[in-house]
py3Dmol code that shows the C-alpha trace and the ligand (Angstrom):
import py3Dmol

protein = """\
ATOM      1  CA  UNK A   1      89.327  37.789 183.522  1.00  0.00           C
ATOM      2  CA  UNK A   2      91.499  39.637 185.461  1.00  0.00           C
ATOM      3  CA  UNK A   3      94.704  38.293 184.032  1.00  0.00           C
ATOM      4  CA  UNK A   4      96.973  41.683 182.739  1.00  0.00           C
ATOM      5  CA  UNK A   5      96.272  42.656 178.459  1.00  0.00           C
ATOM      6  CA  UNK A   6      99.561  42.875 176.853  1.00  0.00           C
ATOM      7  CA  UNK A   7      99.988  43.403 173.509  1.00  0.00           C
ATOM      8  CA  UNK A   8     102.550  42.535 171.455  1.00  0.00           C
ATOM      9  CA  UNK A   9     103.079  43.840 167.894  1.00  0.00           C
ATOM     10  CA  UNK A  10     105.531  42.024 165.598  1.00  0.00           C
ATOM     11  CA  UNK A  11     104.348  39.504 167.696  1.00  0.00           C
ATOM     12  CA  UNK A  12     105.611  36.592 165.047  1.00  0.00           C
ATOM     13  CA  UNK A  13     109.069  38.076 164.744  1.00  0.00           C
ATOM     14  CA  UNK A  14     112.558  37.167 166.186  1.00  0.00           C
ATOM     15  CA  UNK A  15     111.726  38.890 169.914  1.00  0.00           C
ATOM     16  CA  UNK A  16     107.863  39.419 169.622  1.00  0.00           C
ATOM     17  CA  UNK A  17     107.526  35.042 169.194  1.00  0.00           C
ATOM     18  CA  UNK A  18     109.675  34.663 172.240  1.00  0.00           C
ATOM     19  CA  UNK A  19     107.705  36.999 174.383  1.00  0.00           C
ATOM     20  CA  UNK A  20     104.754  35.206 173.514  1.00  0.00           C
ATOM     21  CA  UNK A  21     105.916  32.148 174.779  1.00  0.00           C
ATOM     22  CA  UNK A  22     107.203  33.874 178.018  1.00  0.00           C
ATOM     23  CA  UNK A  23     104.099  35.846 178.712  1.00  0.00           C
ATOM     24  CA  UNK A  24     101.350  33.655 177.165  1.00  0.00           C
ATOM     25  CA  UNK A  25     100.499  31.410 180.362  1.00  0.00           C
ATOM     26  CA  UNK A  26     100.430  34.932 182.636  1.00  0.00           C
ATOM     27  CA  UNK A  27      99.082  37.228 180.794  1.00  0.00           C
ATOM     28  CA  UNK A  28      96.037  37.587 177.832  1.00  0.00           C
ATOM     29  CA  UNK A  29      98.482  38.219 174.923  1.00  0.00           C
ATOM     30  CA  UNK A  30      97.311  39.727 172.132  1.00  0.00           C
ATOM     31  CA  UNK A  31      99.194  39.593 168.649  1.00  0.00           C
ATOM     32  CA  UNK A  32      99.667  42.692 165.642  1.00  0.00           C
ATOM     33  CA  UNK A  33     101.606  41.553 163.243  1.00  0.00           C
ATOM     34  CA  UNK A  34     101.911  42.171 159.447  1.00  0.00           C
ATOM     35  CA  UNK A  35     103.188  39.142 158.516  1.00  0.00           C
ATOM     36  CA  UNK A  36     105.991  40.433 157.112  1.00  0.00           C
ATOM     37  CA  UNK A  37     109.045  38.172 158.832  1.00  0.00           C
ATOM     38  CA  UNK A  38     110.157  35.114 158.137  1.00  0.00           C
ATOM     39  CA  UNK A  39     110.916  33.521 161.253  1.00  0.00           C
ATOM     40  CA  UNK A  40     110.837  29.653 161.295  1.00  0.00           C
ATOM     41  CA  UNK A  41     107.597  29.258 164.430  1.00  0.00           C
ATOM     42  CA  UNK A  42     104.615  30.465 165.119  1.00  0.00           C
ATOM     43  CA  UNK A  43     102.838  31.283 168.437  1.00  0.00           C
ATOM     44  CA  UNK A  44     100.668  28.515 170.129  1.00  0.00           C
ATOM     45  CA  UNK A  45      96.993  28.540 168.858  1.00  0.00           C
ATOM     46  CA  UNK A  46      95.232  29.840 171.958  1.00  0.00           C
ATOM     47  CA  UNK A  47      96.815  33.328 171.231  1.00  0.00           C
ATOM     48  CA  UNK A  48      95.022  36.197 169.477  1.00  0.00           C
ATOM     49  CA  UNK A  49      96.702  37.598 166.551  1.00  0.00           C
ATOM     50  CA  UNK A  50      96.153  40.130 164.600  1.00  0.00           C
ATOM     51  CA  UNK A  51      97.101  41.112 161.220  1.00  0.00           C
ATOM     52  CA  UNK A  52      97.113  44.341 160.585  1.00  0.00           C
ATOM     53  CA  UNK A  53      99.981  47.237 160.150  1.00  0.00           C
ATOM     54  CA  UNK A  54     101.520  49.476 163.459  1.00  0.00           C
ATOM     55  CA  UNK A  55     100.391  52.556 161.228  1.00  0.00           C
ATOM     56  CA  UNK A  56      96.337  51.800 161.189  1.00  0.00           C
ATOM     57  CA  UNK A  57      93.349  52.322 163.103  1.00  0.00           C
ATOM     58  CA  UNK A  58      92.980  48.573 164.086  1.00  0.00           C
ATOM     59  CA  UNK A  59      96.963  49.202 165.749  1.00  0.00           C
ATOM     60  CA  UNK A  60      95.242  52.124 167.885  1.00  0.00           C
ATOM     61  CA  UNK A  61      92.515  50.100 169.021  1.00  0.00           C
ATOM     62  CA  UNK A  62      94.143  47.313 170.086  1.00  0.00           C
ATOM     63  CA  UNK A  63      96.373  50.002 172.081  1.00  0.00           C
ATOM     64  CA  UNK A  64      93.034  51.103 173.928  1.00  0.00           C
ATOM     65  CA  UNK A  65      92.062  47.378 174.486  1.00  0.00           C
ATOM     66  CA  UNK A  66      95.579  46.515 176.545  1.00  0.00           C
ATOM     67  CA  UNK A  67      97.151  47.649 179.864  1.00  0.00           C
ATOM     68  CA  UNK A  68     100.710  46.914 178.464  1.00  0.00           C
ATOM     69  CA  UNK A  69     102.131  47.490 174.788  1.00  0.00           C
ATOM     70  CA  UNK A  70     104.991  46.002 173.792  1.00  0.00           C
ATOM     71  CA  UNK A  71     106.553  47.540 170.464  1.00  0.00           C
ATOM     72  CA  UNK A  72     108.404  45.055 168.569  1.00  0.00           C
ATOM     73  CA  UNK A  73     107.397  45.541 165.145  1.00  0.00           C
ATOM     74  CA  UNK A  74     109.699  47.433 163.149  1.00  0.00           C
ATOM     75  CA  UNK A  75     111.003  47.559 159.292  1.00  0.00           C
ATOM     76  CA  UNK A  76     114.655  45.972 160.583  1.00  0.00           C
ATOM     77  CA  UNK A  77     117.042  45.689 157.545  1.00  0.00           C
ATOM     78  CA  UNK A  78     119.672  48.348 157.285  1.00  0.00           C
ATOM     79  CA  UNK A  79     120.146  48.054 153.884  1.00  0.00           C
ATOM     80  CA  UNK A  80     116.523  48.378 152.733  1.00  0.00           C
ATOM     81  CA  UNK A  81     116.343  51.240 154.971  1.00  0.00           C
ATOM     82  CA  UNK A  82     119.255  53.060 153.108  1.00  0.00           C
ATOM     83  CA  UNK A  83     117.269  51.735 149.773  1.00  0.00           C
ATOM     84  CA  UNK A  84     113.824  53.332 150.580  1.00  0.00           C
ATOM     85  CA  UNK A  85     114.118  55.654 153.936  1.00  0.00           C
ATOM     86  CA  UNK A  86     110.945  56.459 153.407  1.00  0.00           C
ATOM     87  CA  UNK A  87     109.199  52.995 153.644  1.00  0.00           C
ATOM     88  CA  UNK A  88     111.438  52.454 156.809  1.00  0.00           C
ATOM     89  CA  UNK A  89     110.389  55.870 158.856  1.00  0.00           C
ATOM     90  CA  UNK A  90     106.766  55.174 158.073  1.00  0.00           C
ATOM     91  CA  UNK A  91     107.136  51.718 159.651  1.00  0.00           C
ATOM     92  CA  UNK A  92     109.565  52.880 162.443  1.00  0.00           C
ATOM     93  CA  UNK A  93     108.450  56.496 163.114  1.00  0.00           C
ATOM     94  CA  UNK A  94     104.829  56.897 162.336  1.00  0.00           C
ATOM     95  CA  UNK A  95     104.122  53.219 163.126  1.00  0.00           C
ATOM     96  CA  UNK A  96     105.341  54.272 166.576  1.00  0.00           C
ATOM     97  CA  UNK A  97     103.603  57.624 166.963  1.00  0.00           C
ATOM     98  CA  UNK A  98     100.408  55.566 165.553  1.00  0.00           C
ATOM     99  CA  UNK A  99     100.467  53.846 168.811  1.00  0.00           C
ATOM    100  CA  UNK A 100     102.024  56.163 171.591  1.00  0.00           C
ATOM    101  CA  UNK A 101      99.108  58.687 170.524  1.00  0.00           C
ATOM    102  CA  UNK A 102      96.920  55.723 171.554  1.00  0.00           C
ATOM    103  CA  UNK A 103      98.822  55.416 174.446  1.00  0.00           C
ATOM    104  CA  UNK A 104      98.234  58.532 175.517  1.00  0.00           C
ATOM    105  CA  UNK A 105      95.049  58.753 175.447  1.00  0.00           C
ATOM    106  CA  UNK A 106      94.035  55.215 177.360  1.00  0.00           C
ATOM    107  CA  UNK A 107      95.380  53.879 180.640  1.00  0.00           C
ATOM    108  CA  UNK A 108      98.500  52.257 179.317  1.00  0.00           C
ATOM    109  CA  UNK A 109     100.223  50.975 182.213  1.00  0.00           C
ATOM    110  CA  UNK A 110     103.602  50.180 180.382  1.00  0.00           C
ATOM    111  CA  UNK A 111     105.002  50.974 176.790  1.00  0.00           C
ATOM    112  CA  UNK A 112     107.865  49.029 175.936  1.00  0.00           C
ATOM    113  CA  UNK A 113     110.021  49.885 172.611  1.00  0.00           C
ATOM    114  CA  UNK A 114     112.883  48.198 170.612  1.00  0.00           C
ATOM    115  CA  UNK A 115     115.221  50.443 169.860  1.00  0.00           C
ATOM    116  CA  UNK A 116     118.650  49.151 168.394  1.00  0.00           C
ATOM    117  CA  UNK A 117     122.411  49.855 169.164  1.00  0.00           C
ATOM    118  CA  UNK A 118     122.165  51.708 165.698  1.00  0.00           C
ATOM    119  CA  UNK A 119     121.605  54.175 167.086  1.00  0.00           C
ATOM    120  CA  UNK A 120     125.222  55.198 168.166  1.00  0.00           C
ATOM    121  CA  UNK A 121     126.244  54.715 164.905  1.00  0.00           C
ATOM    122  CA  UNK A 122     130.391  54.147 164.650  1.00  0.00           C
ATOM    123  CA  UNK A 123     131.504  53.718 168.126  1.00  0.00           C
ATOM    124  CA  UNK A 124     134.014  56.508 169.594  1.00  0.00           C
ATOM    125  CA  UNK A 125     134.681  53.860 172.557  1.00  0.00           C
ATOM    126  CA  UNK A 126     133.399  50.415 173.878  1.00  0.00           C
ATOM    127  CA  UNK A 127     132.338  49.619 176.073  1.00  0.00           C
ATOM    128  CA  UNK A 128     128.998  52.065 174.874  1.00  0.00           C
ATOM    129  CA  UNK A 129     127.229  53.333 177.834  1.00  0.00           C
ATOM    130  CA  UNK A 130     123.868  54.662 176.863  1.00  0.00           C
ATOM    131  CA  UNK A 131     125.285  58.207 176.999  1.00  0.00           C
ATOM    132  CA  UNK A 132     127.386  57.923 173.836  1.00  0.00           C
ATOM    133  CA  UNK A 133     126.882  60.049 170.945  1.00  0.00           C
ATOM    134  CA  UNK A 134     123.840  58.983 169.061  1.00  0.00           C
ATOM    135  CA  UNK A 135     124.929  59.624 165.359  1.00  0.00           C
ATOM    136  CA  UNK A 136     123.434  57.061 163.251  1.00  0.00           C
ATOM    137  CA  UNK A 137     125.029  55.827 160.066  1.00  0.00           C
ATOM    138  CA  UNK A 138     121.892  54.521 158.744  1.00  0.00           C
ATOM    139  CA  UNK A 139     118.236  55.657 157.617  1.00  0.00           C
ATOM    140  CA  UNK A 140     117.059  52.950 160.544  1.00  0.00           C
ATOM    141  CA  UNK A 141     119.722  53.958 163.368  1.00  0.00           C
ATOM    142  CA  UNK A 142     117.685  57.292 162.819  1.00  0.00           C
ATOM    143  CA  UNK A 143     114.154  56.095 162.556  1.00  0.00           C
ATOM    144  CA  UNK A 144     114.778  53.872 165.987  1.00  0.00           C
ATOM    145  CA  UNK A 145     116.192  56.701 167.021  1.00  0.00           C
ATOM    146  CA  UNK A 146     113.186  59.023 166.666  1.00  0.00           C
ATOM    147  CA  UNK A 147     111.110  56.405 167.780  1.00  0.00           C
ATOM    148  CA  UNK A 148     112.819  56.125 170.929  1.00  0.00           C
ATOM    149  CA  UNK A 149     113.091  60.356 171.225  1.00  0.00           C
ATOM    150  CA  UNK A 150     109.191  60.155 171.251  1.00  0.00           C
ATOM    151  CA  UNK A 151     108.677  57.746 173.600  1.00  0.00           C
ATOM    152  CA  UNK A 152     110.894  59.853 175.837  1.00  0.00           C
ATOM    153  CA  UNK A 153     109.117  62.600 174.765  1.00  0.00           C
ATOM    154  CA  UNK A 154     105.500  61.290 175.813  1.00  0.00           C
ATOM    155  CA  UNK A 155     106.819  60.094 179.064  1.00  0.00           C
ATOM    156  CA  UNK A 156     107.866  63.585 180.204  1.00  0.00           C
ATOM    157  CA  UNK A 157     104.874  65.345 178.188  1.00  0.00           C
ATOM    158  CA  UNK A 158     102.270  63.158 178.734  1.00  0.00           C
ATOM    159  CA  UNK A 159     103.634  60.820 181.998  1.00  0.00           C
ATOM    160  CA  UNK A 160     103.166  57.891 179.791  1.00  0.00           C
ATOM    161  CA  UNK A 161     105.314  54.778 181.158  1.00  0.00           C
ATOM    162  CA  UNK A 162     107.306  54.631 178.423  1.00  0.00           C
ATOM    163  CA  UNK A 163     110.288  52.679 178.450  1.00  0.00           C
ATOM    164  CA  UNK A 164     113.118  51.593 175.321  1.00  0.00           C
ATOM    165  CA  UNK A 165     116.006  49.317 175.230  1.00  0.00           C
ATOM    166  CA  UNK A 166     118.735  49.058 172.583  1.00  0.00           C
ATOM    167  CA  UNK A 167     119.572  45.575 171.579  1.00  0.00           C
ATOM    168  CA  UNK A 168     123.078  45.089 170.281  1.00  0.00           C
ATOM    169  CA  UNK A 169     123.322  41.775 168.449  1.00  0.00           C
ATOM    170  CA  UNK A 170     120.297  39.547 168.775  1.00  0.00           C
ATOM    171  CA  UNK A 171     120.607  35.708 167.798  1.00  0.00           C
ATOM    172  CA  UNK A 172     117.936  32.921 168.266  1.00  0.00           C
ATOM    173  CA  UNK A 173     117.403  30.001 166.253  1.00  0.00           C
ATOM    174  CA  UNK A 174     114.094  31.268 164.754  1.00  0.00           C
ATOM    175  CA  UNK A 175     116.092  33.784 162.740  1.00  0.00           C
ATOM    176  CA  UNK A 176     115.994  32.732 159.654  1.00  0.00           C
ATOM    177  CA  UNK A 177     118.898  32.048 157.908  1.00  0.00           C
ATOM    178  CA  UNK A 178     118.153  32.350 154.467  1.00  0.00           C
ATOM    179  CA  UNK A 179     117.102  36.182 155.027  1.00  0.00           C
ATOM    180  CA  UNK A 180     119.370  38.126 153.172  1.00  0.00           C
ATOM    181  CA  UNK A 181     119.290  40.569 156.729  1.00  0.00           C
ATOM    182  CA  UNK A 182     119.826  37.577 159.198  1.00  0.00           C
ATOM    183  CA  UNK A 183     122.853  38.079 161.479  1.00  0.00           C
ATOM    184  CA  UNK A 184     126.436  36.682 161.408  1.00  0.00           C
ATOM    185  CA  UNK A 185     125.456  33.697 163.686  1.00  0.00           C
ATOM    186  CA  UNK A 186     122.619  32.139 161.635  1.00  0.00           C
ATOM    187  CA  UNK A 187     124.511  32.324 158.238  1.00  0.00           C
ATOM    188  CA  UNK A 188     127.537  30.727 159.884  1.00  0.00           C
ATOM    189  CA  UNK A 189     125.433  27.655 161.722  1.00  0.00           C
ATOM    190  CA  UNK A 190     123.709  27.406 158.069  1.00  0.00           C
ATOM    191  CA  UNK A 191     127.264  26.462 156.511  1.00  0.00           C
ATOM    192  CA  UNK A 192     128.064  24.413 159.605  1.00  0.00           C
ATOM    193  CA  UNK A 193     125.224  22.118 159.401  1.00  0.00           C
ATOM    194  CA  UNK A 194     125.851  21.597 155.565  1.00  0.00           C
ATOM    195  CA  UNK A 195     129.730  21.675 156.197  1.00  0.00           C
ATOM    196  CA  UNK A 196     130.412  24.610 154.489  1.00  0.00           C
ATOM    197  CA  UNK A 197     133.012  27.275 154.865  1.00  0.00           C
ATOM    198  CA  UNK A 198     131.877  30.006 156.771  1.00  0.00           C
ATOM    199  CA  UNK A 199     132.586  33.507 155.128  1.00  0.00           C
ATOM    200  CA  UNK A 200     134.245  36.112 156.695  1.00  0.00           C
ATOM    201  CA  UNK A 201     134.156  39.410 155.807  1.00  0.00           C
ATOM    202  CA  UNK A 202     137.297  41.524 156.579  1.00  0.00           C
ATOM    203  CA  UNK A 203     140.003  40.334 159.028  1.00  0.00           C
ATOM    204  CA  UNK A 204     137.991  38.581 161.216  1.00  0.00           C
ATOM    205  CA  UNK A 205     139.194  41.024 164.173  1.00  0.00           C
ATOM    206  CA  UNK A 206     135.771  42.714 164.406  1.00  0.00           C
ATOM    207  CA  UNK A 207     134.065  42.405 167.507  1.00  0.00           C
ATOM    208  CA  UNK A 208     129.993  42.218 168.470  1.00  0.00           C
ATOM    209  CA  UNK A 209     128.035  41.983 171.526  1.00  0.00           C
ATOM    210  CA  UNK A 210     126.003  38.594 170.991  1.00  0.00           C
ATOM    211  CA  UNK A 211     122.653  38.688 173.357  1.00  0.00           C
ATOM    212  CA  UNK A 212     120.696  35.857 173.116  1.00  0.00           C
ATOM    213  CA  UNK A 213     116.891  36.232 172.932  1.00  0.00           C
ATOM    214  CA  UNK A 214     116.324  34.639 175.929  1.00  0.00           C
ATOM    215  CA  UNK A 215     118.261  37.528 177.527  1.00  0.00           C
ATOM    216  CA  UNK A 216     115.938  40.197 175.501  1.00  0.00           C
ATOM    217  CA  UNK A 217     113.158  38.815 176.877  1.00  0.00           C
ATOM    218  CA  UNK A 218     114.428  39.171 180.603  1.00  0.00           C
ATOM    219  CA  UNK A 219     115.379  42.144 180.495  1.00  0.00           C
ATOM    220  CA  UNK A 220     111.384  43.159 179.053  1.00  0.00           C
ATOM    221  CA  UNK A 221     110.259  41.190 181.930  1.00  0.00           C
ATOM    222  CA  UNK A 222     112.396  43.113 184.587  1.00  0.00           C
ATOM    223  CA  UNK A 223     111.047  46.223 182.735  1.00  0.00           C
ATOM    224  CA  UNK A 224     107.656  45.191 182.980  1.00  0.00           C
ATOM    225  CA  UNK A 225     107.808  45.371 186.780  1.00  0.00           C
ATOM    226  CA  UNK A 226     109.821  47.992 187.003  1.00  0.00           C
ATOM    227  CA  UNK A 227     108.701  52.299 187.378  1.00  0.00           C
ATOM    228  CA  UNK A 228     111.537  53.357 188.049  1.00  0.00           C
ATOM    229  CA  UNK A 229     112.586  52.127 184.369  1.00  0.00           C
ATOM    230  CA  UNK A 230     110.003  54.671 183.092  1.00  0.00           C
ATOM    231  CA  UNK A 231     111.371  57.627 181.269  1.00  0.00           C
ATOM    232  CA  UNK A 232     114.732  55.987 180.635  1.00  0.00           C
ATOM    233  CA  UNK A 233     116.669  53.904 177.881  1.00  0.00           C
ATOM    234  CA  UNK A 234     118.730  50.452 178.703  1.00  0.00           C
ATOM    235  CA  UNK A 235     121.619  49.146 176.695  1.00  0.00           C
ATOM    236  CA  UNK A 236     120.856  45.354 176.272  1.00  0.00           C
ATOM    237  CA  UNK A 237     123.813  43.438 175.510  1.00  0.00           C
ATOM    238  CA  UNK A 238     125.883  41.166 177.281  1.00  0.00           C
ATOM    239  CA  UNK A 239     128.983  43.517 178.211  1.00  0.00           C
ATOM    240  CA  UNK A 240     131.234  41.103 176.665  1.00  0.00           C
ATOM    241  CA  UNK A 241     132.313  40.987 173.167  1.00  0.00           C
ATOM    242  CA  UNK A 242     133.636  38.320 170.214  1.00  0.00           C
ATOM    243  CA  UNK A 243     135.334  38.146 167.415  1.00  0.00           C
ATOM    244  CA  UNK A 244     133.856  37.186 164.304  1.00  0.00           C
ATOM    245  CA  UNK A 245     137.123  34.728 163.696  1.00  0.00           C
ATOM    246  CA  UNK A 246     136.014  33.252 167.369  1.00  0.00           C
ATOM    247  CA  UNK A 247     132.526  33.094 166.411  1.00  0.00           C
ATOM    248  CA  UNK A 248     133.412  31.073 163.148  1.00  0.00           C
ATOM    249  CA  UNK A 249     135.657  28.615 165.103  1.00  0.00           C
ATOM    250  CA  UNK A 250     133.464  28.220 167.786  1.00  0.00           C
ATOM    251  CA  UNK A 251     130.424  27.401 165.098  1.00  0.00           C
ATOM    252  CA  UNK A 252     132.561  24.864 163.158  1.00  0.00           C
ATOM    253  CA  UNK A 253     133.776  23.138 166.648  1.00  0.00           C
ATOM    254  CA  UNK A 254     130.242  22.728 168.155  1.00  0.00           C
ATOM    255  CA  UNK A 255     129.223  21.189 164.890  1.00  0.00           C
ATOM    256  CA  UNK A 256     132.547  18.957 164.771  1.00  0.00           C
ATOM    257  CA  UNK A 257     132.479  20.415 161.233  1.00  0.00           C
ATOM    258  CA  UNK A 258     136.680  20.617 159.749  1.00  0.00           C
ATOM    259  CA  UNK A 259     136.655  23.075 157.012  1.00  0.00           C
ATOM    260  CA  UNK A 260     138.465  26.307 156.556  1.00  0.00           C
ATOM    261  CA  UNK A 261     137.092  29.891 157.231  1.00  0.00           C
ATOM    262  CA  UNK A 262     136.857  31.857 153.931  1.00  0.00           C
ATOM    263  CA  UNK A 263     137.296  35.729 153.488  1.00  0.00           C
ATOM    264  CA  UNK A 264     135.914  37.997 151.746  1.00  0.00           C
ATOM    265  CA  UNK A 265     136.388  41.934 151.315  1.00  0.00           C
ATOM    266  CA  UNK A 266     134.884  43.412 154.165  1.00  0.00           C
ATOM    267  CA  UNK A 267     131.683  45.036 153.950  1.00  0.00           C
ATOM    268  CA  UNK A 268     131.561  48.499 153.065  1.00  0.00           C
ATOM    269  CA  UNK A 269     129.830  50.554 156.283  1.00  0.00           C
ATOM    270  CA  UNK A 270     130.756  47.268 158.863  1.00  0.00           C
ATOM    271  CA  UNK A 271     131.497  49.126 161.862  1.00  0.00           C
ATOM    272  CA  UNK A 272     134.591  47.619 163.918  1.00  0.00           C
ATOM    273  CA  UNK A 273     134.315  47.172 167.399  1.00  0.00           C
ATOM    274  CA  UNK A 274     131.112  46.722 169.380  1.00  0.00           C
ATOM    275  CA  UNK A 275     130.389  46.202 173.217  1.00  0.00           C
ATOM    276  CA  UNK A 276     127.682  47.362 175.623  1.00  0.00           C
ATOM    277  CA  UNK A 277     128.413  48.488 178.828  1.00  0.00           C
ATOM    278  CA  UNK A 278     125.439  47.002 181.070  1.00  0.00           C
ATOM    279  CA  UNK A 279     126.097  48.966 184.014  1.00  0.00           C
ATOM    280  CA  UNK A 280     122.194  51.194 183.883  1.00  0.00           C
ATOM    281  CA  UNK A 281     120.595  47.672 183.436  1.00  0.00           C
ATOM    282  CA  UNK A 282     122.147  46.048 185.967  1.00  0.00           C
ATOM    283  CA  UNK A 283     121.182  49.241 188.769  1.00  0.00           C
ATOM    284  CA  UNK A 284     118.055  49.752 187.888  1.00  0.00           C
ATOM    285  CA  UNK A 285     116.583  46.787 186.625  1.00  0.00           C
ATOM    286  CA  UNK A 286     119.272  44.075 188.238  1.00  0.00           C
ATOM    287  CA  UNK A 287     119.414  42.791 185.095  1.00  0.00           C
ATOM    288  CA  UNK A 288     122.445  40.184 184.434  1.00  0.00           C
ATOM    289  CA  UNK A 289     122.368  38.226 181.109  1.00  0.00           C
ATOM    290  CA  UNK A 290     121.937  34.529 181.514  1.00  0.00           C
ATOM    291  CA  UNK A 291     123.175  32.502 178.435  1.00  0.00           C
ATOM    292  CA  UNK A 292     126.713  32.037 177.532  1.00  0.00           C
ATOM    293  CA  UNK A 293     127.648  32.197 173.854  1.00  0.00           C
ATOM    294  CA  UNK A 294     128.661  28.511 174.016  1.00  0.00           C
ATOM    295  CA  UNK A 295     125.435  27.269 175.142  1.00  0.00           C
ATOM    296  CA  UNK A 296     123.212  29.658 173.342  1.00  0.00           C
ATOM    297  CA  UNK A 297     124.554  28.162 170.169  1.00  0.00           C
ATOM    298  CA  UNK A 298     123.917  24.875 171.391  1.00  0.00           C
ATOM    299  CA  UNK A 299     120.359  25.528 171.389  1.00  0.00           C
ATOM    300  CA  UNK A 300     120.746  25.695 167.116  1.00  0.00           C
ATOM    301  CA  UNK A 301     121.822  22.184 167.341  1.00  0.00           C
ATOM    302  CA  UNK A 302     118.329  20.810 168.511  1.00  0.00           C
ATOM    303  CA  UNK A 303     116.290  22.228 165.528  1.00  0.00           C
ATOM    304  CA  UNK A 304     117.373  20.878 162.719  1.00  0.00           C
TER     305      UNK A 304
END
"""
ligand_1 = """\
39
UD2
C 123.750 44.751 163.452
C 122.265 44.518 163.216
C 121.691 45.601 162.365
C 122.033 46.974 162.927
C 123.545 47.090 163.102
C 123.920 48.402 163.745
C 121.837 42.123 163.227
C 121.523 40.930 162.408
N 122.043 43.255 162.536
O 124.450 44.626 162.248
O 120.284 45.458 162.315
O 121.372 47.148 164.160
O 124.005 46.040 163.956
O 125.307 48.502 163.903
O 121.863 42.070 164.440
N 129.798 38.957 158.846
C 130.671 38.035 158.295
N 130.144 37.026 157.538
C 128.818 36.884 157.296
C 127.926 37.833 157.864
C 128.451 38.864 158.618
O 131.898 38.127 158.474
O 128.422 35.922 156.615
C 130.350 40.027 159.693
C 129.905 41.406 159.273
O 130.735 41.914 158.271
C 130.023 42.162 160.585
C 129.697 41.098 161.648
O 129.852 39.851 161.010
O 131.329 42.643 160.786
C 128.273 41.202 162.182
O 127.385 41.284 161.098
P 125.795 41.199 161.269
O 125.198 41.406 159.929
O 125.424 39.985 162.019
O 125.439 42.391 162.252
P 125.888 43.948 162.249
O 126.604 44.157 163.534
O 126.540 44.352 161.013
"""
view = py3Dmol.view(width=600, height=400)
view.addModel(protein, "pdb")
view.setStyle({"model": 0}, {"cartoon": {"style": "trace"}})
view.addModel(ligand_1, "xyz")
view.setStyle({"model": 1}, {"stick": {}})
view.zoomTo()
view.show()
């Protein structure tokens, strides 16, 4: 057919599964994935999926075989990355060279990576604008870093059209709760729904970016149409920030759940304030994020 090849690694994770659904009907959507994540769907049954690791020769064939590579898969826990930096830069740095050397050498007509907001490490100011300082505090701040750095890299060595985005706090139902690495928002809805406290760690006064997925995967499709994108890096966040205390309350008061917030000591490397300044995205892509907090939590509420 003439229908576009796009290929998706970590094609069953948090972002890859929802880019499946967005790009299944339009394009032929091919899945690597290691089966490594524990999200709670899969991808409809017409797809092809692979399973196989980012670092092999079955990653750099499928590369050859697709216009469009989109590079989701990733080792993503902080704290196993300070536990074994080793397992985490051969997933995150030579998974990624594995397939921009591909790349390279085959028509590629877009390379999309996840990078993270890890990368700035502890904010000197908020709202972050993609020129910040890029000192990570963690052995996977740095490996998304590098990855990023060589996708730069290629695009300006090699003219592939290369493109990254740093995601500041992702949340989708399909994370799964009982991860030990899941997010804020899914352990909180997890007490909600069996009217639990929710724990709070520190003050309360710390503030995130929450983008919902469905705002990830917009801002991939703008990219996707997008050359002027090529050679450059996007913030993707919302530009607004919350509390953690405003999180838990909101959580407790879309579930109509009365109990009172626990805290705990807060956690030792928890940076304090976080916001993305959206400003790049917006130019060059006219990106604008969709989904209010409110109503992306909603969407929890309807699987159960
Ligand atoms: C996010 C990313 C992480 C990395 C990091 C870089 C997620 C899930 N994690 O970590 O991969 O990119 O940013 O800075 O997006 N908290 C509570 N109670 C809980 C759980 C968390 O109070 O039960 C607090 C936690 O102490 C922190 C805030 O909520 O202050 C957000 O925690 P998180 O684990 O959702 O995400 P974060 O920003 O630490």
């Amino acid at each position: 057919s003439n229908m576009q090849r796009i290929l998706i690694t970590g094609g069953l994770g948090q972002v890859g599964s929802y880019l499946v659904d967005a790009l299944h009907e339009k394009a032929e959507v091919t899945v690597l994935d290691n089966f490594s994540s524990t999200t709670r769907e899969t991808v409809p049954r017409e797809i092809s999926i692979i399973k196989g690791d980012v670092r092999d020769r079955i990653a750099a064939d499928l590369v050859k075989q697709n216009d469009i590579i989109i590079h989701t898969a990733a080792q993503i826990s902080v704290t196993a990355s300070m536990e074994d930096p080793l397992s985490d830069a051969h997933n995150n740095v030579f998974g990624t060279l594995n397939l921009l050397e591909a790349a390279r050498r085959s028509p590629t007509s877009k390379f999309v990576y996840i990078s993270s907001a890890a990368v700035y490490g502890d904010p000197l100011y908020t709202p972050i604008t993609e020129s910040h300082p890029q000192d990570p505090l963690s052995p996977y701040g740095t490996s998304k870093l590098s990855g990023e750095k060589y996708c730069m890299m290629y695009h300006k060595a090699f003219g592939l059209p290369s493109c990254c985005i740093r995601p500041f706090n992702i949340y989708s139902p399909r994370q799964d709760p009982d991860n030990p690495y899941s997010g804020v928002i899914s352990r909180f809805i997890d007490k909600a729904r069996t009217k639990q406290s929710p724990v709070i760690f520190g003050d309360g006064n710390q503030t995130r970016d929450f983008i919902s997925v469905h705002d990830i995967v917009d801002m991939i499709m703008l990219l996707l149409e997008n050359e002027e994108a090529n050679g450059q890096v996007f913030n993707a966040g919302t530009g607004n920030s919350t509390t953690v205390s405003e999180l838990a309350h909101m959580i407790l008061d879309i579930f109509g759940v009365d109990v009172p917030v626990q805290y705990m000591p807060e956690r030792p490397g928890d940076i304090k304030y976080s916001c993305s300044d959206i400003s790049k995205a917006r130019e060059i892509l006219g990106f604008e994020p969709k989904v209010l907090l409110r109503e992306g939590l909603m969407e929890f509420e309807e699987i159960k």
